[in-house]
Biotite code that builds the C-alpha atoms (Angstrom):
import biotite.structure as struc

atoms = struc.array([
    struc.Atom([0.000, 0.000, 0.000], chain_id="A", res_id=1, res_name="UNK", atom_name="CA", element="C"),
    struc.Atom([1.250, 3.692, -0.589], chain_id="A", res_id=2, res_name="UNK", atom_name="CA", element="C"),
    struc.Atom([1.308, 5.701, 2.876], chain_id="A", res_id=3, res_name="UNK", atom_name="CA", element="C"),
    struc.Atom([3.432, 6.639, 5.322], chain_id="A", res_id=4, res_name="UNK", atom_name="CA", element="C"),
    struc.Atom([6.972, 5.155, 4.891], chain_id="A", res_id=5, res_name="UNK", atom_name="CA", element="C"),
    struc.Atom([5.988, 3.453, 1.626], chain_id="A", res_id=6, res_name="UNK", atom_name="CA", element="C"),
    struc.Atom([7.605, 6.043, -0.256], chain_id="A", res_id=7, res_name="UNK", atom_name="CA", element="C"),
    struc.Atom([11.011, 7.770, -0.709], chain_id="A", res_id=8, res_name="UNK", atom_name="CA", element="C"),
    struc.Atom([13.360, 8.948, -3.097], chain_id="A", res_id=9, res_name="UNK", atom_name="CA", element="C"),
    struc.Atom([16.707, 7.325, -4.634], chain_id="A", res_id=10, res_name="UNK", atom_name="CA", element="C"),
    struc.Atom([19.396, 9.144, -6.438], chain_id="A", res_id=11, res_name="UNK", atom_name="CA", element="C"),
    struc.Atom([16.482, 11.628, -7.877], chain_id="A", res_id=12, res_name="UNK", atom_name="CA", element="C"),
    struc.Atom([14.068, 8.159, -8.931], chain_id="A", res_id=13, res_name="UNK", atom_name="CA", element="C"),
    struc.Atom([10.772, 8.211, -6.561], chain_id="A", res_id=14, res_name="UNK", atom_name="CA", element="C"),
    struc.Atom([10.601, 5.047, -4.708], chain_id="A", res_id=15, res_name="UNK", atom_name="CA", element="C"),
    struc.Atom([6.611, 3.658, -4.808], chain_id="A", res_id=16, res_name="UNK", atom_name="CA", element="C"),
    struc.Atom([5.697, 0.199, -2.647], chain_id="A", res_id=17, res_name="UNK", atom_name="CA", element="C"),
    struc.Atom([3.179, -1.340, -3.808], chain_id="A", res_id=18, res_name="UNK", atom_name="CA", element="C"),
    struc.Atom([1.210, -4.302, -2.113], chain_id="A", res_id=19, res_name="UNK", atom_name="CA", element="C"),
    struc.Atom([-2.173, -6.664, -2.873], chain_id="A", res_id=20, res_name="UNK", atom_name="CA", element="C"),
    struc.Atom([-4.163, -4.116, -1.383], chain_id="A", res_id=21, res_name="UNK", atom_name="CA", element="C"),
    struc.Atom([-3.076, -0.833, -3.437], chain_id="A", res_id=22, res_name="UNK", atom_name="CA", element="C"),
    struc.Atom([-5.551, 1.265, -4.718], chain_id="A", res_id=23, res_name="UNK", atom_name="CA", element="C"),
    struc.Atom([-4.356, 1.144, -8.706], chain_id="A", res_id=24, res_name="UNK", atom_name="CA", element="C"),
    struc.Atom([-5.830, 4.457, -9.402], chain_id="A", res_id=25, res_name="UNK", atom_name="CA", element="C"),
    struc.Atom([-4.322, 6.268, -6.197], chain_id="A", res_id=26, res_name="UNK", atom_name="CA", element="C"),
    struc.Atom([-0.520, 4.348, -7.612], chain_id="A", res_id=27, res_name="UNK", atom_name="CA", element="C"),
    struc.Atom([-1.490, 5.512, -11.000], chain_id="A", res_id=28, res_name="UNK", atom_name="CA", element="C"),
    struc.Atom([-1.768, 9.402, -9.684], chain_id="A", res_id=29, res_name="UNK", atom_name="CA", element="C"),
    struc.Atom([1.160, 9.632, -7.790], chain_id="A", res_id=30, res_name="UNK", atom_name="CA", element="C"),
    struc.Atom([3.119, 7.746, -11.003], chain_id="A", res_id=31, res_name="UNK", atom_name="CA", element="C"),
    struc.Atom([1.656, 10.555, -13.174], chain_id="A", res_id=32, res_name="UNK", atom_name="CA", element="C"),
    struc.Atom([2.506, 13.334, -10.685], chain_id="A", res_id=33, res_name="UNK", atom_name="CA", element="C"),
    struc.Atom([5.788, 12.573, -10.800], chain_id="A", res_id=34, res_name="UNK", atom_name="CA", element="C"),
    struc.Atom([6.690, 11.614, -14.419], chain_id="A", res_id=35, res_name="UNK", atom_name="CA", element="C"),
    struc.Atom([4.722, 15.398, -14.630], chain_id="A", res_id=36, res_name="UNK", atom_name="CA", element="C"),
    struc.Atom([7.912, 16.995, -12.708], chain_id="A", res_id=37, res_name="UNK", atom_name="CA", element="C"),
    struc.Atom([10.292, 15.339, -15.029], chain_id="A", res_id=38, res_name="UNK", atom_name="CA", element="C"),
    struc.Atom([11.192, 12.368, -12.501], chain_id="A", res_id=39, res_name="UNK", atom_name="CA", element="C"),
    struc.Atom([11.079, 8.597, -12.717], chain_id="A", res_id=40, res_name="UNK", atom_name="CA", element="C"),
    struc.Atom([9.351, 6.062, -10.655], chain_id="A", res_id=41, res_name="UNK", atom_name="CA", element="C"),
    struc.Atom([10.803, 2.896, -9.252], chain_id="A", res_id=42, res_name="UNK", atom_name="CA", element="C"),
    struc.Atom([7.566, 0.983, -8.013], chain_id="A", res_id=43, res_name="UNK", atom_name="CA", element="C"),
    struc.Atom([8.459, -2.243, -6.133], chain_id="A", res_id=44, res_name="UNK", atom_name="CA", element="C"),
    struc.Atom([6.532, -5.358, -5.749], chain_id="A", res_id=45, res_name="UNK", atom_name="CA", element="C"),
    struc.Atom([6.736, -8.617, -3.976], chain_id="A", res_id=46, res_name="UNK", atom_name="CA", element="C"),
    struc.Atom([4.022, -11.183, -4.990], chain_id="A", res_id=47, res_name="UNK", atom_name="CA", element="C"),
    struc.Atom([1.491, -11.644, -8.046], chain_id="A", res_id=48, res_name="UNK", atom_name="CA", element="C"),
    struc.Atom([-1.371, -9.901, -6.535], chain_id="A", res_id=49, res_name="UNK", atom_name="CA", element="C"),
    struc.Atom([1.208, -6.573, -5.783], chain_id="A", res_id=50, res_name="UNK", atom_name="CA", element="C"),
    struc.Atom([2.315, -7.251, -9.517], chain_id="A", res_id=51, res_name="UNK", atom_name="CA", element="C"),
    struc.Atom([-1.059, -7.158, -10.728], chain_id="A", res_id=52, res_name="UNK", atom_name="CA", element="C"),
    struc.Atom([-1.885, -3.787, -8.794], chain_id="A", res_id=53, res_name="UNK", atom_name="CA", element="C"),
    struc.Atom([1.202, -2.059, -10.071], chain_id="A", res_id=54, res_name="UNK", atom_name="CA", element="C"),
    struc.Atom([0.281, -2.986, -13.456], chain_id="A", res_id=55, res_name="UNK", atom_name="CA", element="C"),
    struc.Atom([-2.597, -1.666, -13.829], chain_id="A", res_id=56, res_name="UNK", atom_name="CA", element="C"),
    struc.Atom([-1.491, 1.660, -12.023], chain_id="A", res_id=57, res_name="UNK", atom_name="CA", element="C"),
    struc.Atom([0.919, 1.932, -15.296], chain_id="A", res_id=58, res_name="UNK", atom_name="CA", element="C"),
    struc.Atom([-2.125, 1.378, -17.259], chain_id="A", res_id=59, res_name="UNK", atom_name="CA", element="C"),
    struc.Atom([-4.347, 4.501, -15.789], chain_id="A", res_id=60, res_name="UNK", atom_name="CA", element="C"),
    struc.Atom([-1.884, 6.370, -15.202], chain_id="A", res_id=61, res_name="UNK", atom_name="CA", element="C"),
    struc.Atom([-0.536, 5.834, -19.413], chain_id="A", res_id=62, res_name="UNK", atom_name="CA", element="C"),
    struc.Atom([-4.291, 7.604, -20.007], chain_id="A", res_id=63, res_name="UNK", atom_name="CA", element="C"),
    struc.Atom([-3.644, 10.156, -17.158], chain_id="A", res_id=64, res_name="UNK", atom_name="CA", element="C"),
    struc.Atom([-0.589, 11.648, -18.742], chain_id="A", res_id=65, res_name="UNK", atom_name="CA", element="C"),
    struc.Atom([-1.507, 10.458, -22.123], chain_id="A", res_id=66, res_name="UNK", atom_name="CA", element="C"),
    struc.Atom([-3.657, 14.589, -22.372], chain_id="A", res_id=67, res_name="UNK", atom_name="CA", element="C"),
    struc.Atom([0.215, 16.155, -22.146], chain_id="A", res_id=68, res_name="UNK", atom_name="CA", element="C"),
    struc.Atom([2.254, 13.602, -24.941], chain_id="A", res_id=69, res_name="UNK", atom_name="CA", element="C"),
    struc.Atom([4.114, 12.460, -22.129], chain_id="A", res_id=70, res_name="UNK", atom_name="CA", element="C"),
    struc.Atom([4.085, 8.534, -23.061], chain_id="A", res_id=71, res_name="UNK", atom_name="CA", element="C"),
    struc.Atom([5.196, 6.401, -20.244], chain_id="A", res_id=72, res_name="UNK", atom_name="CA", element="C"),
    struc.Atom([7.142, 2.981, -20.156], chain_id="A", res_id=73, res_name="UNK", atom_name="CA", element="C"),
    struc.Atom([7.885, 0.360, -17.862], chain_id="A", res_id=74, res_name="UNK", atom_name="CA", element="C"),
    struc.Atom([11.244, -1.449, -17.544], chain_id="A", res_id=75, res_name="UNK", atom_name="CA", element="C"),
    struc.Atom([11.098, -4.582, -14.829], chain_id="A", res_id=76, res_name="UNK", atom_name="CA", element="C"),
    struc.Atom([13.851, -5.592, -13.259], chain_id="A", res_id=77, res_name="UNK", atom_name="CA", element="C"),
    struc.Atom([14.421, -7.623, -10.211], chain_id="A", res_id=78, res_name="UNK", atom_name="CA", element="C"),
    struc.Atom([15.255, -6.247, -6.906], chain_id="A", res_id=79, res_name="UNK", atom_name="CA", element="C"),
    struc.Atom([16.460, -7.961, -3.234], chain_id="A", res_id=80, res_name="UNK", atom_name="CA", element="C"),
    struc.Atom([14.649, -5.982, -0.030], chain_id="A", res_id=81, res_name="UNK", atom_name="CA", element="C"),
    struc.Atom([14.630, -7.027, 3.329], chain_id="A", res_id=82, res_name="UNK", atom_name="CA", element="C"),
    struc.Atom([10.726, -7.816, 4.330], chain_id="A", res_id=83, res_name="UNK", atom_name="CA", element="C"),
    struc.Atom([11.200, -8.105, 8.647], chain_id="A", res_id=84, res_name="UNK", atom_name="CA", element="C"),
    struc.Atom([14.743, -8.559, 7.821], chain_id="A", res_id=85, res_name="UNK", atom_name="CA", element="C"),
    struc.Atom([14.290, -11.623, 6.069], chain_id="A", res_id=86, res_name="UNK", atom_name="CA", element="C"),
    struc.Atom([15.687, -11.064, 2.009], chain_id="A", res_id=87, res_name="UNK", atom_name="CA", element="C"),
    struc.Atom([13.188, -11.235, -0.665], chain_id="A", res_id=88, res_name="UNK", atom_name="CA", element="C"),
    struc.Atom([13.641, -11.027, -4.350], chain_id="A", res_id=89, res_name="UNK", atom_name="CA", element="C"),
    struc.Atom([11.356, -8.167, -5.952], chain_id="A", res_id=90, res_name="UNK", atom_name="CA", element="C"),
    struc.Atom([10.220, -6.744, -8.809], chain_id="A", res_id=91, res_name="UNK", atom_name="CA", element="C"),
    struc.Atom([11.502, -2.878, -9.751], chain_id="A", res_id=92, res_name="UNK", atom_name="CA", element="C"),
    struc.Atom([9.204, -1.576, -12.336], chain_id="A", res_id=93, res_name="UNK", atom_name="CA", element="C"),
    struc.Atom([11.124, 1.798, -13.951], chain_id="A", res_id=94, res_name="UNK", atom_name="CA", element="C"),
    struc.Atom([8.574, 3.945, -14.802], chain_id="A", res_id=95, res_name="UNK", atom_name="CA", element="C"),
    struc.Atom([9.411, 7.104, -17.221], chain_id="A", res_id=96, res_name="UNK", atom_name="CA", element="C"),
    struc.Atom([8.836, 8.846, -19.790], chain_id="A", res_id=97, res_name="UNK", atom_name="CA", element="C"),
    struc.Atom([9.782, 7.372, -23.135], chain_id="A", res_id=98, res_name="UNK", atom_name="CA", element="C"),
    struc.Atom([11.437, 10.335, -24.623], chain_id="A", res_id=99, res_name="UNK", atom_name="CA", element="C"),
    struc.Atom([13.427, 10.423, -21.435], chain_id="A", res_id=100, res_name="UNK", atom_name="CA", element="C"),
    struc.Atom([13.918, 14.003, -21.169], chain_id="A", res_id=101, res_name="UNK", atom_name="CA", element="C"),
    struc.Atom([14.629, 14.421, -17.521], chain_id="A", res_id=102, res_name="UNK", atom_name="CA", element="C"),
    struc.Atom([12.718, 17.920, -16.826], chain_id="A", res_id=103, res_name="UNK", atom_name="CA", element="C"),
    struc.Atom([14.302, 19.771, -14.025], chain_id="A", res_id=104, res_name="UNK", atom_name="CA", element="C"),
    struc.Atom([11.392, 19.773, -10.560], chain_id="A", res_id=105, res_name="UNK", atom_name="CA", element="C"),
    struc.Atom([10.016, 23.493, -10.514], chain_id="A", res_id=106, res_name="UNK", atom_name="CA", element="C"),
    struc.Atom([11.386, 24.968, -8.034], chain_id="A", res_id=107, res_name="UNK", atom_name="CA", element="C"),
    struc.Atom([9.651, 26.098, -4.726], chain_id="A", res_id=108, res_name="UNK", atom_name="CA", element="C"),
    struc.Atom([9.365, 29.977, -3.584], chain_id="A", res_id=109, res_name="UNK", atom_name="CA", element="C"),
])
């Protein structure tokens, strides 16, 4: 599930958990708010059912962004994370913008 300490940044790529129990379209906004600032997304999974969510997150959020020709891809890779310190292998699904053109944030008054 997204919420608090699901989330964090890495080397300027958002970090997005996602679980069973994600709400796809709430994934799919945050995805599109930040390929929006120029930024990628690294959503990780463990399990089908968290696979399955964070798939169909890419989906919605592909129409979401699809109003400003940004056209977003998905690269998976796989990923080891500690899960109550036991190792786990994971799936990374890079999310970005196919022309890659990393857009600098806007910056904050």
């Amino acid at each position: 599930m997204i919420g608090k300490g699901a989330q964090g940044t890495m080397a300027g790529v958002e970090v997005l958990r996602v679980s069973s129990k994600s709400n796809p379209h709430a994934v799919a906004g945050a995805v599109a708010g930040i390929i929006r600032q120029g930024s990628c997304a690294d959503v990780q999974v463990v399990g089908a059912g968290a696979l399955n969510q964070a798939i169909k997150a890419v989906a919605i959020a592909r129409g979401f962004v699809a109003d400003t020709a940004i056209d977003i891809v998905c690269t998976p890779t796989f990923a080891e994370v500690a899960i109550d310190g036991e190792p786990r292998t994971a799936l990374r699904l890079l999310i970005e913008d196919r022309a890659h053109e990393r857009r600098p944030p806007a910056e904050t008054a």
